[in-house]
C-alpha positions as CSV (number, residue, x, y, z in Angstrom):
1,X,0.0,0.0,0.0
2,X,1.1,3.7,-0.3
3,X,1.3,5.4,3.0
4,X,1.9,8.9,3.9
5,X,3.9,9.2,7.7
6,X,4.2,12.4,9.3
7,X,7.3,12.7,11.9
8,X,8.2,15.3,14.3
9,X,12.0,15.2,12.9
10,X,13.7,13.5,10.6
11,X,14.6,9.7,11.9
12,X,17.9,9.7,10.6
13,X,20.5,8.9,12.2
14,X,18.8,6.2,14.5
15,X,20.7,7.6,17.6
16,X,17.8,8.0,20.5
17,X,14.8,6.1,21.0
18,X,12.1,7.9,19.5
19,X,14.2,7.8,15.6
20,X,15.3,3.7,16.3
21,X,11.7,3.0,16.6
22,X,10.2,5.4,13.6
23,X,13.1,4.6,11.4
24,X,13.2,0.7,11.9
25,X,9.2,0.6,11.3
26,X,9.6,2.8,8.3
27,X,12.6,0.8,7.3
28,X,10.7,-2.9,7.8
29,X,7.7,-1.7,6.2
30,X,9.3,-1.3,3.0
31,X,11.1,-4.1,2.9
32,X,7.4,-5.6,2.9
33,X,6.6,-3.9,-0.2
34,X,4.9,-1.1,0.9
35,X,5.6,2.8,-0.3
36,X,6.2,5.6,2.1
37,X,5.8,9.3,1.8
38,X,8.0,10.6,5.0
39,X,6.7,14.3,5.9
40,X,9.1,15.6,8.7
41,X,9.1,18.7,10.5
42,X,12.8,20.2,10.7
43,X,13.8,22.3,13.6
44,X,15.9,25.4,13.3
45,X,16.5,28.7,10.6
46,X,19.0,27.1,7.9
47,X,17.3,25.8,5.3
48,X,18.5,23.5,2.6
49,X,18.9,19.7,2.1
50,X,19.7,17.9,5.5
51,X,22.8,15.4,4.9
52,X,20.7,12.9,6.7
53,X,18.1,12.9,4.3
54,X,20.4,10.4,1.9
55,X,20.1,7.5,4.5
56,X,16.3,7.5,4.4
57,X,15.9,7.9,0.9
58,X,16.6,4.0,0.2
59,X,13.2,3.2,2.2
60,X,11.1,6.4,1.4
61,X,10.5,9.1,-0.7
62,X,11.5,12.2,2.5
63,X,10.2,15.5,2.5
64,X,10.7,18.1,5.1
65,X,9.1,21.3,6.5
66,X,11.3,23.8,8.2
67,X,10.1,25.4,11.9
68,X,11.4,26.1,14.7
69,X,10.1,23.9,17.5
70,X,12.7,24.7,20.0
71,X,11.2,25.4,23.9
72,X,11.5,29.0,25.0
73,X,10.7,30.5,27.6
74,X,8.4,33.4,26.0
75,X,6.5,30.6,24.9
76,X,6.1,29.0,27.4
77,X,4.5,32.1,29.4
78,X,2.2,32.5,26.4
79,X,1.1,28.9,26.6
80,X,-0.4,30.1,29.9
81,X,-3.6,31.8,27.9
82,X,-4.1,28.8,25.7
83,X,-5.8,25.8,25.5
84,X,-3.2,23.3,23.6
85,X,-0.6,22.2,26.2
86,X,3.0,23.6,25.1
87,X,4.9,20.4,23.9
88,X,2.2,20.0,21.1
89,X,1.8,24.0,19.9
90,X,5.0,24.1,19.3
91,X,4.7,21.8,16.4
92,X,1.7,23.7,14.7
93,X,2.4,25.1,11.7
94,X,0.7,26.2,8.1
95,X,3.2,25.3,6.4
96,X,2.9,21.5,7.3
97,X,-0.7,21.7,5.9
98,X,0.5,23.3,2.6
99,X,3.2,20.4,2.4
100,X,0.3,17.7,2.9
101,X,-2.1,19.1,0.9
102,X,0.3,19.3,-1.8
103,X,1.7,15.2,-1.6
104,X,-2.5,14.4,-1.1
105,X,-3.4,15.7,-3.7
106,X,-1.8,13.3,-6.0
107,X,-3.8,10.9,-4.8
108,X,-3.0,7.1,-4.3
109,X,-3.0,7.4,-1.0
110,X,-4.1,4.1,0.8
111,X,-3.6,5.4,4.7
112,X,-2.0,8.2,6.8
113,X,0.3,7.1,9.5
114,X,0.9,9.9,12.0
115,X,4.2,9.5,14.4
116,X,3.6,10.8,17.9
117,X,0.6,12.8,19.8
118,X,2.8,16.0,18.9
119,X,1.4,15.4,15.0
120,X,-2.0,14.5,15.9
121,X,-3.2,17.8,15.1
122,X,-2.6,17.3,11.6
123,X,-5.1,14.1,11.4
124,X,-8.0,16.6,11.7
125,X,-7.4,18.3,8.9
126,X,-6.7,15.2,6.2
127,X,-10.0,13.6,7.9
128,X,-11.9,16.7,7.0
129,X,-10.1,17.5,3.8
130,X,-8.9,14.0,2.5
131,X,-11.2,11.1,4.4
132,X,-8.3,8.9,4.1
133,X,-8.0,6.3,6.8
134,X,-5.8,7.4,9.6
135,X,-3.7,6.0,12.8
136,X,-1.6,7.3,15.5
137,X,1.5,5.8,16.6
138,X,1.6,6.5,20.4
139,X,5.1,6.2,21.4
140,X,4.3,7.1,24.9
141,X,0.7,8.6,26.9
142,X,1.8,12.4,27.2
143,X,-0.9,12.8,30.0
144,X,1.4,10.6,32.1
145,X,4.8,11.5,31.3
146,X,3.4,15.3,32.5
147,X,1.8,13.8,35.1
148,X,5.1,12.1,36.4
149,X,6.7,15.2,35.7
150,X,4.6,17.1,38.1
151,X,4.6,14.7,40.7
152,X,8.5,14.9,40.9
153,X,9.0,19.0,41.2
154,X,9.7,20.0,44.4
155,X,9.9,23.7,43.0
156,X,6.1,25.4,44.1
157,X,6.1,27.1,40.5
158,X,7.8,24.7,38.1
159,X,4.9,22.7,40.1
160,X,2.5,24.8,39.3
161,X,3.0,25.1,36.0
162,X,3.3,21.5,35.0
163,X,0.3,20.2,37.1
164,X,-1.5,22.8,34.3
165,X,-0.1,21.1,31.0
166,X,-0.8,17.8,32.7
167,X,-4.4,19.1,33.1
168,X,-4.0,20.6,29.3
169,X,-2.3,17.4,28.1
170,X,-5.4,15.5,29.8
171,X,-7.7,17.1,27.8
172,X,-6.2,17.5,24.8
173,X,-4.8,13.5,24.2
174,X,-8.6,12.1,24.9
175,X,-10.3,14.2,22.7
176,X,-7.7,13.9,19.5
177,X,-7.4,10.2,19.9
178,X,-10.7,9.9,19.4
179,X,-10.9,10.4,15.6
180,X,-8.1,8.1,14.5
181,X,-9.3,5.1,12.5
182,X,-6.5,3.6,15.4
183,X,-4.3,4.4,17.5
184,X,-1.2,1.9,18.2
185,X,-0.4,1.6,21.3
186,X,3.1,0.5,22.2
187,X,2.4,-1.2,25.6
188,X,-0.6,-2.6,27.3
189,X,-0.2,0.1,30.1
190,X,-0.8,2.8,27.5
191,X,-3.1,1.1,26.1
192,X,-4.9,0.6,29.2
193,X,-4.4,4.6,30.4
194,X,-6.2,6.0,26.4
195,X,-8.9,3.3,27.3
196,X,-9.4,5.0,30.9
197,X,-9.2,8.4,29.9
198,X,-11.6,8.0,26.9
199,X,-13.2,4.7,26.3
200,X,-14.6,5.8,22.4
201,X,-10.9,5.3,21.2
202,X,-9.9,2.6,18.8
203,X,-7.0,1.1,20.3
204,X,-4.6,-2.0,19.6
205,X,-1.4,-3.0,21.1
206,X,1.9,-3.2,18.6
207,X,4.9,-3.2,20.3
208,X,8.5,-1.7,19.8
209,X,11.6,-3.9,18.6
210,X,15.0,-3.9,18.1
211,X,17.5,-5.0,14.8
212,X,18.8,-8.1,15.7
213,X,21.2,-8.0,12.9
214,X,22.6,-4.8,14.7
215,X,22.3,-5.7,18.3
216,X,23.7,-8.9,18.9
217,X,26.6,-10.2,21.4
218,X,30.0,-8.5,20.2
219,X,33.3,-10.5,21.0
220,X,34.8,-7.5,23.5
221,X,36.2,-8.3,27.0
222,X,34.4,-7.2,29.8
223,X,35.2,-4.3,31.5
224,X,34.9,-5.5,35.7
225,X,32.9,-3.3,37.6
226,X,31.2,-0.6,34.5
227,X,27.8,0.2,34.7
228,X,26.3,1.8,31.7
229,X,23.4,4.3,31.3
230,X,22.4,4.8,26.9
231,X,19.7,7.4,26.2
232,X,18.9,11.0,24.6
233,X,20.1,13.1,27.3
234,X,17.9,16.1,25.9
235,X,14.8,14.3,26.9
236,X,13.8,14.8,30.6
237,X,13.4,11.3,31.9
238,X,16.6,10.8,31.6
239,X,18.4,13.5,33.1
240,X,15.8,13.0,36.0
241,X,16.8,9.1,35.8
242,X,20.4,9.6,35.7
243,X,20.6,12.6,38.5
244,X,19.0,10.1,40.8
245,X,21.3,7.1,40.1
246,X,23.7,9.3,41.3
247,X,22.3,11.4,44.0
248,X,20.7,8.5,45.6
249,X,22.2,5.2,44.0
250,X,26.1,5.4,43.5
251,X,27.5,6.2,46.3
252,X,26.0,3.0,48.2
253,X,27.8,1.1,44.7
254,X,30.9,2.6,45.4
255,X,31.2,1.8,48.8
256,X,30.0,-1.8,48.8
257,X,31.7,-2.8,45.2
258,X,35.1,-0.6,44.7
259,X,36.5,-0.2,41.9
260,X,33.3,0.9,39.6
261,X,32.9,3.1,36.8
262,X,29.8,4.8,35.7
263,X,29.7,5.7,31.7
264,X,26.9,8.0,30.6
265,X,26.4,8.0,27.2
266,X,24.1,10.2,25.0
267,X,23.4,13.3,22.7
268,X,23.1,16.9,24.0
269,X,23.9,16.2,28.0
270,X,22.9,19.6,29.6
271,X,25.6,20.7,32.4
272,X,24.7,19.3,35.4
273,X,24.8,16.0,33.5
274,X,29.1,17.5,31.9
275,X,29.5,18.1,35.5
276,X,29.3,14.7,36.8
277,X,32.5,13.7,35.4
278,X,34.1,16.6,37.0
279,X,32.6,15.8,40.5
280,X,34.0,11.9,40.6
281,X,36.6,11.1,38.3
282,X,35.3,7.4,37.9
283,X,32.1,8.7,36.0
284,X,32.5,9.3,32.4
285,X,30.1,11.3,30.5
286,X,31.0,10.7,27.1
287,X,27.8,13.2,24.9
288,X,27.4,11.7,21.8
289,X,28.8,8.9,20.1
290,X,28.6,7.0,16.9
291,X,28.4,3.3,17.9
292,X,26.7,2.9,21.7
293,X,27.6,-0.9,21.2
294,X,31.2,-0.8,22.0
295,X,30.3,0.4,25.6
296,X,27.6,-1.8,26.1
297,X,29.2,-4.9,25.0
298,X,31.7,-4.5,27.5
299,X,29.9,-3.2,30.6
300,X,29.3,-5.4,33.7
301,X,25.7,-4.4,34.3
302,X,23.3,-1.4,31.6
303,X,21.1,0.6,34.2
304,X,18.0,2.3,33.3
305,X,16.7,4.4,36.4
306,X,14.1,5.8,35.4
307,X,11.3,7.3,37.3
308,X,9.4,9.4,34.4
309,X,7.9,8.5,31.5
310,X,5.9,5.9,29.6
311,X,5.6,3.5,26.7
312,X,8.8,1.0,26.1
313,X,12.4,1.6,26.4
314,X,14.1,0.4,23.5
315,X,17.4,1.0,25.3
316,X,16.7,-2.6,27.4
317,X,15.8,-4.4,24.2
318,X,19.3,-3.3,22.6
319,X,21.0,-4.4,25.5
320,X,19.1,-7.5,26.2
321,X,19.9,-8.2,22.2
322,X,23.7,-7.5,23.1
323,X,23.4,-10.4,25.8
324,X,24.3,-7.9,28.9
325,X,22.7,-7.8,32.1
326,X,19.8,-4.6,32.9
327,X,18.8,-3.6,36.2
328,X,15.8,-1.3,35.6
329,X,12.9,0.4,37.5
330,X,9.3,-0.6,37.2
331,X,8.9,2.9,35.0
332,X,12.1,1.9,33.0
333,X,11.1,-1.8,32.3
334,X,7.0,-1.0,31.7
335,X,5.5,-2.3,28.3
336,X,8.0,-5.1,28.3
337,X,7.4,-8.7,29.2
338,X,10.3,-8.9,31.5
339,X,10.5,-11.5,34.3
340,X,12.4,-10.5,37.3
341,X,15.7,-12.1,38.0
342,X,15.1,-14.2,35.0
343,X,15.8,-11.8,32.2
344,X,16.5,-8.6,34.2
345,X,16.6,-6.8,37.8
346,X,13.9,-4.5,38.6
347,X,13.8,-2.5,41.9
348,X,12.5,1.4,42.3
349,X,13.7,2.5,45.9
350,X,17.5,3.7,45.8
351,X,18.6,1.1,48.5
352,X,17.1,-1.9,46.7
353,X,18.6,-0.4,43.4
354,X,22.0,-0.2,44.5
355,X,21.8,-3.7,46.0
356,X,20.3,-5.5,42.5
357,X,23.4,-3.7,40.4
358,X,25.9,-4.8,43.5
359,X,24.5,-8.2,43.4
360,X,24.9,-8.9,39.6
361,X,29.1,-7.0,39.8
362,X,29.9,-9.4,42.8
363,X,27.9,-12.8,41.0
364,X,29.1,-13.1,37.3
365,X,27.1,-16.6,37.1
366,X,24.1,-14.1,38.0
367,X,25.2,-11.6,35.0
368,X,25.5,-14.4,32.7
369,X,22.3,-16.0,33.1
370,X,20.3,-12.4,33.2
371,X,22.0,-12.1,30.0
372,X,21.2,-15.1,28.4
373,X,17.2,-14.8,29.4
374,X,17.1,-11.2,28.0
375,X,18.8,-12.5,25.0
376,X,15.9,-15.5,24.5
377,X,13.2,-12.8,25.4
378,X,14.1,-10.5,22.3
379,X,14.6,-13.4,19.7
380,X,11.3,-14.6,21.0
381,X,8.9,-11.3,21.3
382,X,10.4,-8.2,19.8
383,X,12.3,-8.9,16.7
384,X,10.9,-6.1,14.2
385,X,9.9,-8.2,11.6
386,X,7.5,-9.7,13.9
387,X,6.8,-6.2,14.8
388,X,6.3,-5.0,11.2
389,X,3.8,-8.4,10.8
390,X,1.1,-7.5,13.6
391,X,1.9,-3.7,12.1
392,X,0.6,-4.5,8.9
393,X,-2.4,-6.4,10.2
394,X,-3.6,-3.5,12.0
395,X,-3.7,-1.6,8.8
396,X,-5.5,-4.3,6.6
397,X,-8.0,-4.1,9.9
398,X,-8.2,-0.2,9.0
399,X,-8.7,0.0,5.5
400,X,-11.1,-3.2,6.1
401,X,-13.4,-1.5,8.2
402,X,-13.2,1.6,5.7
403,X,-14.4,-0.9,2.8
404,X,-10.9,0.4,0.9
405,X,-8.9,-2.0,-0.6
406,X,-5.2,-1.5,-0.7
407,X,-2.7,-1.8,-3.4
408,X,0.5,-3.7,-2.5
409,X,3.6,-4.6,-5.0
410,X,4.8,-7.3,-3.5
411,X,6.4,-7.8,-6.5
412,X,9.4,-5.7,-5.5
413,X,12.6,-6.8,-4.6
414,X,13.6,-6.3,-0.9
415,X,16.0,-3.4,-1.1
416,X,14.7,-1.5,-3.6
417,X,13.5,2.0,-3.3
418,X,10.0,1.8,-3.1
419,X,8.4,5.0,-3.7
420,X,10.5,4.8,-7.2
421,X,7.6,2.7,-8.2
422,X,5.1,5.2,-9.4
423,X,4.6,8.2,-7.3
């Protein structure tokens, strides 16, 4: 079929979450044959043609709009006399319509695939103007990473202010959900909290995954006593996450299991992140890098501590598909069918934290068979062409209950552009 998928930012290069999961669905879904029109917003003044745009351009035809989505704190004061919470104005732009009028109108359209409640705005307008079956990709509930957020502030009007754009985000997510043909849920949690907050929305359940022929067990040595933290260090979950493993958390490692080293790795780390490394040389704060699998295939134990957020971390599936041991928190491991101390350590309070990550650097029998269960659970449930299978059954579910027939060439050899075809 020929689908249209609208992105908050390009997904290229797969280096955070959010673009690992967008990219690798967009990716998988052309290798099955289907054509994609990529629509992606672009944040920032310079125009011209993004580098990046070249490694999506073997599984979709990419376009991009240009606006600036970039927080501020004038807009967020503004925000204050308006009924769209913040996070999801900021992406509201005429010059997105203009650029999805103008691809629609073509024509040959089978279904719209919007990337994220930030985009959701967008499905109004092609219901009104195009009638073309639509779903929503809900990477996470928004209502409850704000609401998470708001719980954790100790500040009275940070507070404040985010218990209103939970009350905003509230509002706003049920009532746009609602006119999606579906929306995918990634976890059964989520799917359980859009149910709750309005029951008229059509939901499913189609998890993450992760690309085994990327994340697999690399021959490296071990590295005795490293623990690992992987993730977008611009997103707020995981500053929070990682401030707390080491307000609250390391010290207690340190003392019970000298020597240990602490590598944090990830894009755009804001200072008080930088400053880590200068406050205990044996914490490393790397910012960005290339290739994360280097440093996880050679740490002793991958944390994820996190205490905000929602829908599925795809940093435990790439380290369960490395074959390394995770010690997460409830938050961190939710939407994944992990068993405790069978394919991962999962404790919430600092004191039991510290003791599961102690517990696996003192028992390397206990690393190895954490490691090995994680390792069976991905080949098992989240390999993306699996993914990409009950992905594709939710649309033929779609365009079923539409009465539209779609048009597949499943003539095409795997590899080939697809949108080369005929668009």
């Amino acid at each position: 079929m020929k689908i249209l998928q609208l992105t908050t930012r390009l997904p290229y290069p797969p280096d955070d979450g959010g673009k690992i999961g967008i990219f690798n669905l967009t990716k998988y879904l052309s290798l099955r044959g289907h054509r994609i029109v990529l629509l992606s917003i672009i944040s920032g003044r310079t125009k011209g043609t993004p580098g990046n745009i070249e490694g999506l351009r073997k599984w979709c035809d990419v376009r991009v709009v240009y606006k600036n989505t970039r927080t501020n704190l004038w807009g967020l004061f503004l925000n204050l006399f308006f009924k769209i919470p913040y996070t999801i104005s900021k992406y509201h732009s005429s010059k997105v319509k203009v650029a999805i009028r103008k691809i629609l109108s073509k024509g040959g359209f089978d279904l719209v695939h919007i990337d994220s409640l930030h985009m959701a705005y967008y499905g109004e307008f092609i219901k009104h103007e195009f009638k073309l079956p639509l779903v929503l990709r809900e990477h996470n509930v928004q209502t409850t990473i704000m609401e998470r957020y708001y719980q954790r502030q100790r500040n009275p009007l940070i507070k404040l202010y985010a218990y209103l754009q939970w009350k905003k985000m509230h509002r706003y997510e049920a009532k746009i959900c609602e006119i999606f043909d579906k929306c995918l849920m990634i976890t059964r949690e989520d799917k359980n909290r859009i149910e709750t907050m309005n029951p008229s929305v059509k939901t499913c359940m189609v998890p993450a995954g992760v690309d085994t022929s990327y994340f697999y067990p690399l021959k490296i040595e071990e590295e005795p006593g490293s623990l690992v933290f992987v993730g977008d260090l611009s997103w707020l979950p995981n500053v929070d996450g990682v401030l707390w493993f080491y307000n609250r958390v390391w010290s207690r490692i340190k003392k019970a299991s000298p020597p240990v080293k602490f590598y944090v790795i990830g894009r755009r780390p804001p200072e008080k992140i930088r400053k880590l490394s200068k406050k205990d040389e044996n914490i490393v704060v790397t910012g960005f890098v290339r290739d994360v699998r280097p440093y996880v295939a050679r740490c002793s134990v991958y944390i994820v501590p996190l205490r905000i957020g929602g829908g599925m971390r795809l940093k435990i599936l790439e380290a369960m598909g490395m074959e390394r041991p995770v010690v997460a928190t409830s938050v961190g491991a939710e939407g994944i069918m992990v068993t405790e101390r069978e394919n991962i350590m999962l404790a919430d309070g600092e004191a039991d934290f510290a003791e599961r990550v102690i517990e696996l650097l003192k028992e390397r029998n206990l690393r190895r068979r954490i490691a090995q269960g994680g390792k069976r659970l991905i080949e098992q449930k989240y390999r993306w062409e699996s993914v990409i299978e009950a992905l594709e059954k939710e649309y033929f579910r779609v365009l079923e209950n539409r009465g539209k027939s779609a048009s597949v060439d499943s003539g095409r050899r795997v590899g080939q552009p697809p949108w080369k075809d005929g668009d």
